[in-house]
C-alpha positions as semicolon CSV with decimal commas, in nm:
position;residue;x (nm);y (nm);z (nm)
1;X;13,093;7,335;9,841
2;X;13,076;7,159;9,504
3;X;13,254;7,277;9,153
4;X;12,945;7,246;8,901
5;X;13,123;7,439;8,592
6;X;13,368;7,262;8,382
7;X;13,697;7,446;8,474
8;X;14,066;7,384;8,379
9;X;14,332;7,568;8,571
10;X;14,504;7,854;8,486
11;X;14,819;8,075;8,567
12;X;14,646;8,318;8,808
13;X;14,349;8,150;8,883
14;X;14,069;7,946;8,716
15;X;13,954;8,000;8,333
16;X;13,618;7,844;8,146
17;X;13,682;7,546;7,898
18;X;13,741;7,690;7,590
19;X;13,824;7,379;7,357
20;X;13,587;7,143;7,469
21;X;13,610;6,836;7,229
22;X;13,342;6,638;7,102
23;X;13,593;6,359;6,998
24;X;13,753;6,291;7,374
25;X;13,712;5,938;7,413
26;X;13,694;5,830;7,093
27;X;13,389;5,770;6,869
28;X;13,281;5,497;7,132
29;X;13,297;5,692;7,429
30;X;12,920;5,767;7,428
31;X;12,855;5,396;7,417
32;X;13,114;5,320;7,651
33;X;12,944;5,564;7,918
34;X;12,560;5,411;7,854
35;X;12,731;5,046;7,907
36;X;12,870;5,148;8,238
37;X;12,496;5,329;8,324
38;X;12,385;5,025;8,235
39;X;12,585;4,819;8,455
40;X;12,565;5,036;8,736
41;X;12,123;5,018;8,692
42;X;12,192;4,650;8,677
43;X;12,401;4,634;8,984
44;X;12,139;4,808;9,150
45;X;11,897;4,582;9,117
46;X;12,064;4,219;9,088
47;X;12,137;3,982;9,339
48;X;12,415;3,723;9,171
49;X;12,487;3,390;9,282
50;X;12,866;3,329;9,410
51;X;12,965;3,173;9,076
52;X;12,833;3,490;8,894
53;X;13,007;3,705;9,135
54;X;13,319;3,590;9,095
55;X;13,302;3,579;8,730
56;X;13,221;3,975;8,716
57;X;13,451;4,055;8,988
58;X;13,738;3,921;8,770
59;X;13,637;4,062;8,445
60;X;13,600;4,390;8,631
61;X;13,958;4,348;8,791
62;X;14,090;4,324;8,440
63;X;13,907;4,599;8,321
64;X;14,020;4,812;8,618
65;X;14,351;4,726;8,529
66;X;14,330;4,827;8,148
67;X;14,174;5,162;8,220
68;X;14,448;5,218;8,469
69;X;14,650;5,254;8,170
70;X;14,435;5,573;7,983
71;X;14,393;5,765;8,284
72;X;14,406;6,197;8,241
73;X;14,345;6,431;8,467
74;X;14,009;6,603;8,502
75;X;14,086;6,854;8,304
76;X;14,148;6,635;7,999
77;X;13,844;6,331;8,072
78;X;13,574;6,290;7,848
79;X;13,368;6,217;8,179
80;X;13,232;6,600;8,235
81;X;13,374;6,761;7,920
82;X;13,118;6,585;7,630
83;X;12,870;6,826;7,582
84;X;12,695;6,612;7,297
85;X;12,641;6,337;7,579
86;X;12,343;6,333;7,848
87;X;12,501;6,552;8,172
88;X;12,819;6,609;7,968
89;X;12,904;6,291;7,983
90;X;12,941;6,229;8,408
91;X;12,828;5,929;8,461
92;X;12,800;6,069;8,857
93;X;12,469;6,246;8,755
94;X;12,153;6,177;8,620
95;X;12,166;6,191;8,303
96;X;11,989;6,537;8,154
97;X;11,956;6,696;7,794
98;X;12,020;7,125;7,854
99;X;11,757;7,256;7,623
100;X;11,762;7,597;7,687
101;X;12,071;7,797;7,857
102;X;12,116;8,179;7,886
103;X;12,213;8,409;8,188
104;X;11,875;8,430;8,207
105;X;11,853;8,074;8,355
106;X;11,859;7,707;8,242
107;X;11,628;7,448;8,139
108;X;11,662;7,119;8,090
109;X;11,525;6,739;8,033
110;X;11,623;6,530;8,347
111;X;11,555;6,156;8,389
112;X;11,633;5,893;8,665
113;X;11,734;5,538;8,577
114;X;11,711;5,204;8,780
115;X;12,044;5,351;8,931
116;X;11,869;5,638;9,082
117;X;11,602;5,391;9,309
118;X;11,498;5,534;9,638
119;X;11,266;5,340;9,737
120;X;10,881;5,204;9,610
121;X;11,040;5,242;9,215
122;X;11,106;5,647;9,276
123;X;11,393;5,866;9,234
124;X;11,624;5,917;9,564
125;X;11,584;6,275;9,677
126;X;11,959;6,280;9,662
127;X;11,963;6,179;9,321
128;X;11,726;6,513;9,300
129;X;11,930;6,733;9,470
130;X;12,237;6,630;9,297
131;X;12,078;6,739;8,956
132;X;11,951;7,077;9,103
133;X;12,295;7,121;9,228
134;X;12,456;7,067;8,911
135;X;12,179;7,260;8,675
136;X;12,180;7,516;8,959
137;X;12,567;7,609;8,895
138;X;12,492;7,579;8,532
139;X;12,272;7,860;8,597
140;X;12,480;8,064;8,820
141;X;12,781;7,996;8,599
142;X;12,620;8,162;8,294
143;X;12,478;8,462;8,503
144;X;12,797;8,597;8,615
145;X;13,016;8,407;8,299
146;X;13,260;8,231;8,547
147;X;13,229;8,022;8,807
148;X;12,992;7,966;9,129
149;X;13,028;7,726;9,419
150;X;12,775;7,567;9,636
151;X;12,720;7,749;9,947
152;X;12,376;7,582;10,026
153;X;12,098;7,371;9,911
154;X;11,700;7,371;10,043
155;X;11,523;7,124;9,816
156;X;11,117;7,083;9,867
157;X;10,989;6,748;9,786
158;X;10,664;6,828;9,653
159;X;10,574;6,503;9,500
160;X;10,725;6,164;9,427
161;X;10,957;6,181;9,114
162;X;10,918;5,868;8,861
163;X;11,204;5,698;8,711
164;X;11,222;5,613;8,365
165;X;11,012;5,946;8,304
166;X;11,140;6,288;8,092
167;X;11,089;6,525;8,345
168;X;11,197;6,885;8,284
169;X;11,444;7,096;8,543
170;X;11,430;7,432;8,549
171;X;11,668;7,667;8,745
172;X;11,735;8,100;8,714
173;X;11,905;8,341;8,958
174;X;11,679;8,452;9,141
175;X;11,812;8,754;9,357
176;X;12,175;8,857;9,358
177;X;12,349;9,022;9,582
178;X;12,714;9,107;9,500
179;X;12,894;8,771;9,459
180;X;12,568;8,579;9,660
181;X;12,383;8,420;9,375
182;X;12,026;8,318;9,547
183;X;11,960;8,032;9,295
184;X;11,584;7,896;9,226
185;X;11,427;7,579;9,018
186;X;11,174;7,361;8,963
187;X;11,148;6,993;8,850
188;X;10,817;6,880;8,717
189;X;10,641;6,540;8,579
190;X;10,401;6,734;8,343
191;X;10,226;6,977;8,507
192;X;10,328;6,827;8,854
193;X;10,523;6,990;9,081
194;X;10,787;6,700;9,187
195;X;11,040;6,942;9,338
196;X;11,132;7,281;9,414
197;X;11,501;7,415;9,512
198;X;11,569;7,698;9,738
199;X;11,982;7,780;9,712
200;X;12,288;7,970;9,745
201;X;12,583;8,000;9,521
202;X;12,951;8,209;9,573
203;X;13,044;8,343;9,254
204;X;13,443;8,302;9,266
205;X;13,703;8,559;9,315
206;X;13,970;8,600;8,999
207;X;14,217;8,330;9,119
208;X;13,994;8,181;9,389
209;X;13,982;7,803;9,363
Protein backbone atom coordinates (compact mmCIF):
# COMPACT_ATOMS: atom_id res chain seq x y z
CA UNK A 1 0.00 0.00 0.00
CA UNK A 2 1.50 3.35 -1.05
CA UNK A 3 1.37 6.88 1.04
CA UNK A 4 0.16 9.38 -1.84
CA UNK A 5 -0.62 12.52 0.61
CA UNK A 6 2.15 14.60 1.86
CA UNK A 7 2.15 13.72 5.64
CA UNK A 8 4.50 14.68 8.54
CA UNK A 9 4.18 12.80 11.79
CA UNK A 10 2.52 13.71 14.68
CA UNK A 11 2.13 12.96 18.51
CA UNK A 12 -0.86 10.58 18.23
CA UNK A 13 -0.85 9.78 14.82
CA UNK A 14 -0.42 11.41 11.36
CA UNK A 15 -1.41 15.24 10.57
CA UNK A 16 -1.68 17.07 6.85
CA UNK A 17 1.27 19.50 5.93
CA UNK A 18 0.33 22.61 7.11
CA UNK A 19 3.48 24.89 6.28
CA UNK A 20 4.36 23.71 3.08
CA UNK A 21 7.18 26.07 1.74
CA UNK A 22 7.61 27.29 -1.58
CA UNK A 23 11.29 28.30 -0.77
CA UNK A 24 12.62 24.54 0.35
CA UNK A 25 15.49 24.09 -1.73
CA UNK A 26 16.38 27.27 -2.46
CA UNK A 27 15.44 29.48 -5.45
CA UNK A 28 17.27 26.80 -7.68
CA UNK A 29 15.61 23.87 -6.55
CA UNK A 30 13.11 23.86 -9.48
CA UNK A 31 16.02 23.91 -11.86
CA UNK A 32 17.93 21.58 -9.94
CA UNK A 33 14.94 18.94 -10.20
CA UNK A 34 14.40 19.53 -14.31
CA UNK A 35 18.42 18.96 -14.59
CA UNK A 36 18.17 15.67 -12.84
CA UNK A 37 14.75 14.82 -15.20
CA UNK A 38 16.87 15.65 -17.67
CA UNK A 39 19.62 13.43 -16.90
CA UNK A 40 17.60 10.66 -15.98
CA UNK A 41 15.60 11.06 -19.93
CA UNK A 42 19.15 11.16 -21.13
CA UNK A 43 20.28 8.10 -19.35
CA UNK A 44 17.46 6.45 -20.76
CA UNK A 45 18.24 6.73 -23.97
CA UNK A 46 22.23 6.97 -24.30
CA UNK A 47 24.63 4.43 -24.79
CA UNK A 48 28.26 6.08 -23.65
CA UNK A 49 31.51 4.92 -24.64
CA UNK A 50 33.87 3.65 -21.62
CA UNK A 51 35.76 6.97 -21.56
CA UNK A 52 32.37 8.83 -21.19
CA UNK A 53 31.32 6.47 -18.59
CA UNK A 54 33.86 6.87 -16.43
CA UNK A 55 33.91 10.52 -16.68
CA UNK A 56 30.07 10.72 -15.45
CA UNK A 57 30.46 8.02 -13.02
CA UNK A 58 33.05 10.20 -11.20
CA UNK A 59 31.37 13.46 -11.43
CA UNK A 60 28.31 11.66 -10.13
CA UNK A 61 30.41 10.07 -7.19
CA UNK A 62 31.30 13.58 -6.20
CA UNK A 63 28.02 14.80 -6.47
CA UNK A 64 26.67 11.88 -4.40
CA UNK A 65 29.06 12.77 -1.95
CA UNK A 66 28.12 16.59 -1.68
CA UNK A 67 24.43 15.92 -1.40
CA UNK A 68 25.25 13.45 1.30
CA UNK A 69 25.95 16.46 3.20
CA UNK A 70 22.14 18.37 2.86
CA UNK A 71 20.23 15.39 3.46
CA UNK A 72 16.53 15.89 5.69
CA UNK A 73 14.17 13.66 6.33
CA UNK A 74 11.02 13.33 4.25
CA UNK A 75 9.23 15.35 6.11
CA UNK A 76 11.48 18.36 5.55
CA UNK A 77 12.63 17.57 1.42
CA UNK A 78 11.70 19.79 -1.16
CA UNK A 79 11.28 16.46 -3.27
CA UNK A 80 7.28 15.95 -2.59
CA UNK A 81 6.60 19.13 -0.60
CA UNK A 82 6.91 22.00 -3.72
CA UNK A 83 3.61 22.50 -4.72
CA UNK A 84 4.65 25.31 -7.33
CA UNK A 85 6.75 22.44 -9.10
CA UNK A 86 5.30 19.73 -11.69
CA UNK A 87 4.12 16.53 -9.20
CA UNK A 88 5.21 18.60 -6.17
CA UNK A 89 8.39 18.40 -6.98
CA UNK A 90 9.07 14.15 -6.91
CA UNK A 91 11.13 13.56 -9.35
CA UNK A 92 9.73 9.62 -8.86
CA UNK A 93 6.57 10.65 -10.91
CA UNK A 94 5.64 11.98 -14.01
CA UNK A 95 5.62 15.14 -13.87
CA UNK A 96 1.75 16.69 -13.74
CA UNK A 97 0.25 20.31 -13.29
CA UNK A 98 -3.19 19.78 -10.63
CA UNK A 99 -5.59 22.09 -12.32
CA UNK A 100 -8.55 21.51 -10.60
CA UNK A 101 -8.80 19.86 -6.90
CA UNK A 102 -11.92 19.63 -4.64
CA UNK A 103 -13.48 16.65 -2.63
CA UNK A 104 -15.32 16.46 -5.48
CA UNK A 105 -12.34 14.91 -7.39
CA UNK A 106 -9.10 15.98 -9.15
CA UNK A 107 -7.95 16.96 -12.44
CA UNK A 108 -4.91 17.40 -13.75
CA UNK A 109 -2.26 17.90 -16.82
CA UNK A 110 0.00 14.73 -16.95
CA UNK A 111 2.93 14.25 -19.36
CA UNK A 112 5.58 11.45 -19.93
CA UNK A 113 9.18 12.27 -20.80
CA UNK A 114 11.95 10.19 -22.60
CA UNK A 115 12.28 8.72 -18.96
CA UNK A 116 8.90 7.25 -19.06
CA UNK A 117 9.72 4.92 -22.57
CA UNK A 118 7.93 1.66 -22.74
CA UNK A 119 8.48 0.62 -25.70
CA UNK A 120 7.80 1.85 -29.74
CA UNK A 121 8.28 5.82 -28.22
CA UNK A 122 5.07 5.27 -25.65
CA UNK A 123 4.57 5.75 -22.08
CA UNK A 124 5.21 2.46 -19.78
CA UNK A 125 1.88 1.39 -18.36
CA UNK A 126 3.68 1.56 -15.07
CA UNK A 127 4.62 4.95 -15.57
CA UNK A 128 0.55 5.20 -16.01
CA UNK A 129 -0.39 3.56 -13.13
CA UNK A 130 2.02 5.28 -10.98
CA UNK A 131 0.33 8.70 -11.87
CA UNK A 132 -3.25 7.28 -11.31
CA UNK A 133 -1.96 6.06 -8.08
CA UNK A 134 -0.67 9.23 -6.98
CA UNK A 135 -3.69 11.60 -8.49
CA UNK A 136 -5.94 8.80 -7.19
CA UNK A 137 -4.85 9.47 -3.36
CA UNK A 138 -4.92 13.10 -4.21
CA UNK A 139 -8.45 12.48 -4.75
CA UNK A 140 -9.24 10.30 -1.91
CA UNK A 141 -7.14 12.52 0.36
CA UNK A 142 -9.35 15.58 -0.27
CA UNK A 143 -12.68 13.53 -0.02
CA UNK A 144 -12.31 12.45 3.44
CA UNK A 145 -9.55 15.59 4.37
CA UNK A 146 -6.85 13.10 5.67
CA UNK A 147 -5.21 10.46 4.42
CA UNK A 148 -5.91 7.22 2.11
CA UNK A 149 -3.68 4.28 1.30
CA UNK A 150 -3.56 2.08 -1.66
CA UNK A 151 -5.45 -1.01 -1.21
CA UNK A 152 -5.68 -1.84 -5.02
CA UNK A 153 -5.19 -0.75 -8.49
CA UNK A 154 -7.15 -2.08 -11.95
CA UNK A 155 -5.83 0.13 -14.72
CA UNK A 156 -7.47 -0.40 -18.46
CA UNK A 157 -5.17 0.34 -21.23
CA UNK A 158 -7.44 1.66 -23.69
CA UNK A 159 -5.02 3.14 -26.08
CA UNK A 160 -1.32 3.83 -26.43
CA UNK A 161 -0.29 6.97 -24.36
CA UNK A 162 2.27 9.44 -26.27
CA UNK A 163 5.17 10.94 -24.63
CA UNK A 164 6.04 14.38 -24.93
CA UNK A 165 2.11 15.03 -25.14
CA UNK A 166 -0.22 17.21 -22.37
CA UNK A 167 -2.56 14.72 -21.62
CA UNK A 168 -5.17 15.39 -18.93
CA UNK A 169 -5.83 12.86 -15.71
CA UNK A 170 -8.83 12.84 -14.19
CA UNK A 171 -9.74 10.93 -10.94
CA UNK A 172 -13.18 11.32 -8.25
CA UNK A 173 -14.48 8.93 -5.55
CA UNK A 174 -16.57 7.10 -6.96
CA UNK A 175 -18.59 5.01 -4.30
CA UNK A 176 -17.71 5.03 -0.63
CA UNK A 177 -18.32 2.82 1.73
CA UNK A 178 -17.26 3.68 5.32
CA UNK A 179 -13.45 4.05 5.24
CA UNK A 180 -13.39 1.98 1.49
CA UNK A 181 -12.88 4.80 -0.95
CA UNK A 182 -13.75 3.04 -4.54
CA UNK A 183 -11.56 5.51 -6.54
CA UNK A 184 -12.21 6.16 -10.49
CA UNK A 185 -10.18 8.18 -13.44
CA UNK A 186 -9.51 8.68 -16.72
CA UNK A 187 -6.41 9.75 -18.76
CA UNK A 188 -7.04 11.05 -22.22
CA UNK A 189 -4.91 12.36 -25.42
CA UNK A 190 -7.75 14.74 -26.61
CA UNK A 191 -10.74 13.12 -26.93
CA UNK A 192 -8.98 9.64 -26.72
CA UNK A 193 -9.47 7.40 -24.19
CA UNK A 194 -5.67 6.32 -23.29
CA UNK A 195 -6.55 4.86 -19.89
CA UNK A 196 -9.07 4.16 -17.42
CA UNK A 197 -8.44 3.22 -13.53
CA UNK A 198 -10.60 1.01 -11.53
CA UNK A 199 -9.30 1.31 -7.53
CA UNK A 200 -9.46 1.03 -3.92
CA UNK A 201 -8.26 3.29 -1.24
CA UNK A 202 -8.28 2.82 3.00
CA UNK A 203 -8.96 6.04 4.43
CA UNK A 204 -6.65 5.93 7.71
CA UNK A 205 -7.63 5.49 11.24
CA UNK A 206 -6.65 8.68 13.73
CA UNK A 207 -3.09 7.45 14.58
CA UNK A 208 -2.91 4.71 11.94
CA UNK A 209 0.33 4.90 9.99
Amino acid sequence: MSDTSPQTPHEGGFRAVLDVSTERGGPHYAEFSEQVRTLMDKVRYACPTDELAVEAVATLRDLNAKLDEHLVDEWTSPAGTRIDLPARGNITLPPYEVTAASPDGVEATVWFRPYHLGGNGVAHGGQVALAFDDLGGMAGALAVNGVCRTAYLKVNYRSLTPLDTKLTMRTWVDKRDDRKLFIAGTLHDGDRLCADLESLFIALRPGQP
